[in-house]
N, C-alpha and C positions, 0 to 999 in steps of 0.2 A: 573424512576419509572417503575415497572412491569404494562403489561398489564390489571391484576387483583387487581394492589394496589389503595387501598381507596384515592376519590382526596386531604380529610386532612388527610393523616396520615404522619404522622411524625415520622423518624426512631431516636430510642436513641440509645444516644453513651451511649458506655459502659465503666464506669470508674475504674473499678476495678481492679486493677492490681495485687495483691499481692493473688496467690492463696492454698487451703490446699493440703498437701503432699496424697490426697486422695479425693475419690469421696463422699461414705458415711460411708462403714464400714473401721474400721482400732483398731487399737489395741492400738491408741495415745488415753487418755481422754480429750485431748483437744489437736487445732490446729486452726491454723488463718487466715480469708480470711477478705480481706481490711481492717486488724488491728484490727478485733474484734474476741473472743474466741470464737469455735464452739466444741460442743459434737461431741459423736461417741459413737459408740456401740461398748464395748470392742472384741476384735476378741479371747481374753483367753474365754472369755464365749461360743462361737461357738465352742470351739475347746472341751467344755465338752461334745457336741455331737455326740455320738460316730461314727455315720454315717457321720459325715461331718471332724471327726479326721479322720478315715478312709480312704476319698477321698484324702484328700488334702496330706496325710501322704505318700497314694501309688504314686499321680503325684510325691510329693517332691521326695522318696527315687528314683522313678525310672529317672527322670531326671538327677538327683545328679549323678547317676550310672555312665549314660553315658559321653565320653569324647569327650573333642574336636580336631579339626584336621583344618591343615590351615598350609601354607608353610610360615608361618611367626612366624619363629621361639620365636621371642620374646616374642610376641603374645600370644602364643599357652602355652609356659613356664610358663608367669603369669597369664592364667586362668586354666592351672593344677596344679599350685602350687601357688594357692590367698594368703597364710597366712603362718606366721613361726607359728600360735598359734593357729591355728583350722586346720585341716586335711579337703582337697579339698571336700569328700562326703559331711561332715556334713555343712560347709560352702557353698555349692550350695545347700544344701538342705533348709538351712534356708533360701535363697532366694527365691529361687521355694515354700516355705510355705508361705512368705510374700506377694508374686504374687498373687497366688490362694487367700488369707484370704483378701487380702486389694482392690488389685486389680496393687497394684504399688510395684517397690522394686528401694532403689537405693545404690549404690556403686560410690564413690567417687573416680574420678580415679588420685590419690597422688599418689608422691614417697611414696617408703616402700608396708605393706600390705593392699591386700585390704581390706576393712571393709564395711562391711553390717550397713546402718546406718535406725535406726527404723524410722519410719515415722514420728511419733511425734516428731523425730530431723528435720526434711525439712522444711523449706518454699519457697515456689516457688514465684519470682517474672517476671510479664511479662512485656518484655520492649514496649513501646508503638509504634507502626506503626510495628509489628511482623518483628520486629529488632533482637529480640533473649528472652534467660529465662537465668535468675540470681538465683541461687539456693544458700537459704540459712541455714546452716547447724550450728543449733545449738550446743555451747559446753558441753560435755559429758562424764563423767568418766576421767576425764585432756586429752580429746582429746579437740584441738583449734577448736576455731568457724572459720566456714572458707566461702568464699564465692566464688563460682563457676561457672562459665560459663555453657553453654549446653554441649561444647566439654569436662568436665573436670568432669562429672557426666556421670554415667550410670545408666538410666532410664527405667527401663521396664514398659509395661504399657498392662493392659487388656481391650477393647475395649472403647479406650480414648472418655473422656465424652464430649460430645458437649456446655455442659453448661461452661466449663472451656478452650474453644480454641481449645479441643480435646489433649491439656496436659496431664492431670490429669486421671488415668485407671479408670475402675469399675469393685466392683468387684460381681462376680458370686452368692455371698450372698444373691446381691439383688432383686434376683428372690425368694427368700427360705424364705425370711420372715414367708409370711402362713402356709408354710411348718413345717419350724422349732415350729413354734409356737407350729403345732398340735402336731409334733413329744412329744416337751417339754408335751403339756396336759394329751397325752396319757402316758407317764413314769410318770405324775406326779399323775395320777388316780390311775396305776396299783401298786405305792407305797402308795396310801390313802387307797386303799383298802386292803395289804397287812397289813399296819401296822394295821387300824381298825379292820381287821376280829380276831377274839376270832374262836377257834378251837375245840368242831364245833359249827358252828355260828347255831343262832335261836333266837326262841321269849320265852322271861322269862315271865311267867304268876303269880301273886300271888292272893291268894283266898282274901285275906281279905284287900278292898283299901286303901293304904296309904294316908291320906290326903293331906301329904307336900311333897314339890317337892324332900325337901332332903333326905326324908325317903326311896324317891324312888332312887333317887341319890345314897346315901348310899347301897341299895339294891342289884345295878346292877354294883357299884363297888366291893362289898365284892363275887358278883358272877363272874364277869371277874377274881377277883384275884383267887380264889380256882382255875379256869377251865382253865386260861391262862398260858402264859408263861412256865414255867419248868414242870407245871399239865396240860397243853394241851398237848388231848386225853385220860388223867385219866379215870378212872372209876369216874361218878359224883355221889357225894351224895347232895341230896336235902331234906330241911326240910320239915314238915308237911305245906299245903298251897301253896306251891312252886311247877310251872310244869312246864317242858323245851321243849319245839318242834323245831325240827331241821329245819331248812329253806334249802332247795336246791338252792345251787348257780348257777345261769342261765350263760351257760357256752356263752349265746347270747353276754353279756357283754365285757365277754373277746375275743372275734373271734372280735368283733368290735374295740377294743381297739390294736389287735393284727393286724389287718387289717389298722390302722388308720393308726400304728406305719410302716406299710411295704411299706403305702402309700410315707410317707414321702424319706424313706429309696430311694424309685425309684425318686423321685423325686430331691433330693442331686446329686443323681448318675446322673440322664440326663442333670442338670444344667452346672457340671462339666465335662461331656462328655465322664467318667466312664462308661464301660459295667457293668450292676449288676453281671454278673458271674465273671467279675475280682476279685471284692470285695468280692465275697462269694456266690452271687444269690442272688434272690428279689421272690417278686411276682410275675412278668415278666422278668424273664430269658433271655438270648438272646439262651441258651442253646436250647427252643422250636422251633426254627427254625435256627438255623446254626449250624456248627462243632468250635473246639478249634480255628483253621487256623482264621477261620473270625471273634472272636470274638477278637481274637489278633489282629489280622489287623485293625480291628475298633477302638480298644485301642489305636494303634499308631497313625490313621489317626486323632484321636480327641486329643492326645499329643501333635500335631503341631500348638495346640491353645496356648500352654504355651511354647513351643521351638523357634516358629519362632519370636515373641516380641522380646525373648532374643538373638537370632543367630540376629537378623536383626540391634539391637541396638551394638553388639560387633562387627558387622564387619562394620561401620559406623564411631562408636568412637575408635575402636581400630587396626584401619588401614589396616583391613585384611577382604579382598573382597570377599575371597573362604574361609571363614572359614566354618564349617558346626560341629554338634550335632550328634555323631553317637549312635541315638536311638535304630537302627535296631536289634540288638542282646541284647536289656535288656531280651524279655520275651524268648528268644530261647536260654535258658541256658547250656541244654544238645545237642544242637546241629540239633536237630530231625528238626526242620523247614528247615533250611540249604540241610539237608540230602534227605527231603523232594522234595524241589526246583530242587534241584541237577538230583535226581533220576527221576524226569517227566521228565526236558531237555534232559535227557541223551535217555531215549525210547522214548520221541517224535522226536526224531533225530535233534535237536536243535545244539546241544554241542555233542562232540566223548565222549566215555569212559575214553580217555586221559586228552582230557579238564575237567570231572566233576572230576577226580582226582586229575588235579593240581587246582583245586578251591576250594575241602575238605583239597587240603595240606596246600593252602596260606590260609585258617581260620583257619588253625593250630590243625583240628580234627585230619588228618591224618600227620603221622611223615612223615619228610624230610626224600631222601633216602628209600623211602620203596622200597623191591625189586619186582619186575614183579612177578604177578599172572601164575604160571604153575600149568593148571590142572593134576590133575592123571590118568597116561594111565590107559584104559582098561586093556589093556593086561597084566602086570602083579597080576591083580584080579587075573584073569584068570586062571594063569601057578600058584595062589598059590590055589586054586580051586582042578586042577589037584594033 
């Protein structure tokens, strides 16, 4: 017992062994820990939100982009080419979406293709005295139920939860709750108010009081319908009794609503470790205090939260020690960053002129075989002058 442990307390074993393919959000509407069913919050519903489509869409595609590299030929063949029936991008992309959304992804590593198997197919069993994990893989579309060792599964996982042995990922969502909440509140005001506003809004007055509620009911429908819809902005005509006053719409409502909605928007971005100017710009920009170079750079450095899980799990289970993720050139498309690097080495007398040329060759900006730079004499300016 610890220095500071109470003289009766008494430490419980823990008996549960069978745990969910997930921590809390996941995209299964059910999934089972010590044999009873638990909910989830579907992750299609997250993904209506366009900010948090956004995020997760740019980690995916840009991951997906990059390839891998590893002198292990074999290796290297079956994670550029996982499938005869989905094409390598969109297959790491749906991984890299399942990552970020759940927090877990896993891939069965069978003979034939690999397969992206959804969460709601895993159950993860823990062998007792952490002897190992039994992963079991529900049957699916006449794919066999199968049951799998740790070595015979690949397992990504985002910052494995403690409550589950540190198995089981978590995912990034469960910071955004609040967030998304507000986000939802604020889209769902600026459509109550769109839909309820009549054009242009105001206060219907009539001289002579209607006693019943439906008189008035009646009233202020037969006045929406002339002034709405296909006659909103008509010219109004109003009976004798009847007077219309335009109410000014407090633009305070919407800066608040518009404000709520931006709040969110930065708050997606930082969970996920997105620059706002990747994705478009925010409220707070990274644009007000750095150039493109750092914003980029910040993007990759926070991409290594969703690379190395996966580099670190593939060279592990797939027997290749120097495999690596070559990230470096998703956002340097035109080369300019490269060119960039190149050209300070070269004036800070780092690298010759020779060296920064065969380093623009071997990235393939510059062609093989370019001939030698000769500048143009003076002299014959000169004699054509004369």
């Amino acid at each position: 017992m610890g220095l500071l442990t109470p003289h009766n307390y008494a430490r419980h074993k823990v008996k549960d062994y069978v745990y969910p393919s997930n921590s809390n959000f996941g995209n299964a509407l059910q999934s089972l820990i010590a044999g009873k069913p638990i909910s989830y919050v579907s992750a299609e519903l997250a993904l209506k939100n366009t900010n948090i489509y956004s995020v997760v869409n740019r980690i995916a595609s840009d991951v997906a982009s990059a390839h891998f590299k590893t002198e292990n030929l074999a290796s290297r063949g079956r994670l550029e080419e996982p499938s005869t029936i989905i094409g390598r991008f969109s297959f790491w992309q749906s991984v890299v979406l399942q990552l970020c959304m759940t927090g877990n992804a896993y891939i069965p590593l069978v003979p034939g293709n690999l397969e992206h198997v959804p969460d709601s197919d895993v159950q993860i069993d823990y062998l007792e005295g952490n002897t190992g994990i039994i992963y079991q893989v529900m049957e699916s579309n006449d794919r066999p139920a199968m049951t799998l060792r740790q070595d015979q599964m690949l397992h990504f996982r985002l910052m494995p939860d403690a409550r589950y042995r540190y198995l089981i990922g978590r995912s990034p969502l469960e910071s955004l709750q609040d967030s998304i909440k507000l986000d939802n509140e604020a889209t769902k005001n600026n459509m109550d108010v769109m839909d309820k506003q009549i054009n242009p809004a105001g206060k219907l007055t009539i001289d002579h009081y209607l006693a019943h509620g439906e008189d008035l009911e009646a009233a202020r429908d037969e006045f929406e319908k002339a002034n709405s819809g296909e006659n909103s902005g008509r010219l109004m005509v109003l009976p004798d009794g009847f007077s219309y006053d335009q109410i000014e719409m407090k633009t305070d409502v919407f800066k608040a609503l518009a404000a709520n909605s931006a709040y969110s928007a930065d708050q997606i971005s930082k969970a996920f470790g997105v620059p706002s100017d990747i994705l478009g710009g925010g409220t707070s920009t990274e644009s007000q205090h750095s150039n493109i170079d750092m914003i980029k750079a910040t993007y990759l450095a926070n991409l290594n939260t969703y690379v190395n899980p996966i580099v670190d799990e593939l060279r592990q289970k797939m027997h290749a020690p120097d495999l690596e993720l070559d990230i470096k050139d998703m956002l340097d498309v035109d080369d300019s960053t490269l060119i960039n690097q190149v050209n300070t080495l070269v004036q800070s007398g780092t690298i010759t002129p020779e060296q920064g040329q065969y380093m623009l060759t071997r990235s393939g900006f510059l062609p093989s075989g370019l001939p030698a730079y000769e500048p143009v004499k003076g002299g014959d300016n000169n004699d054509n002058q004369n």
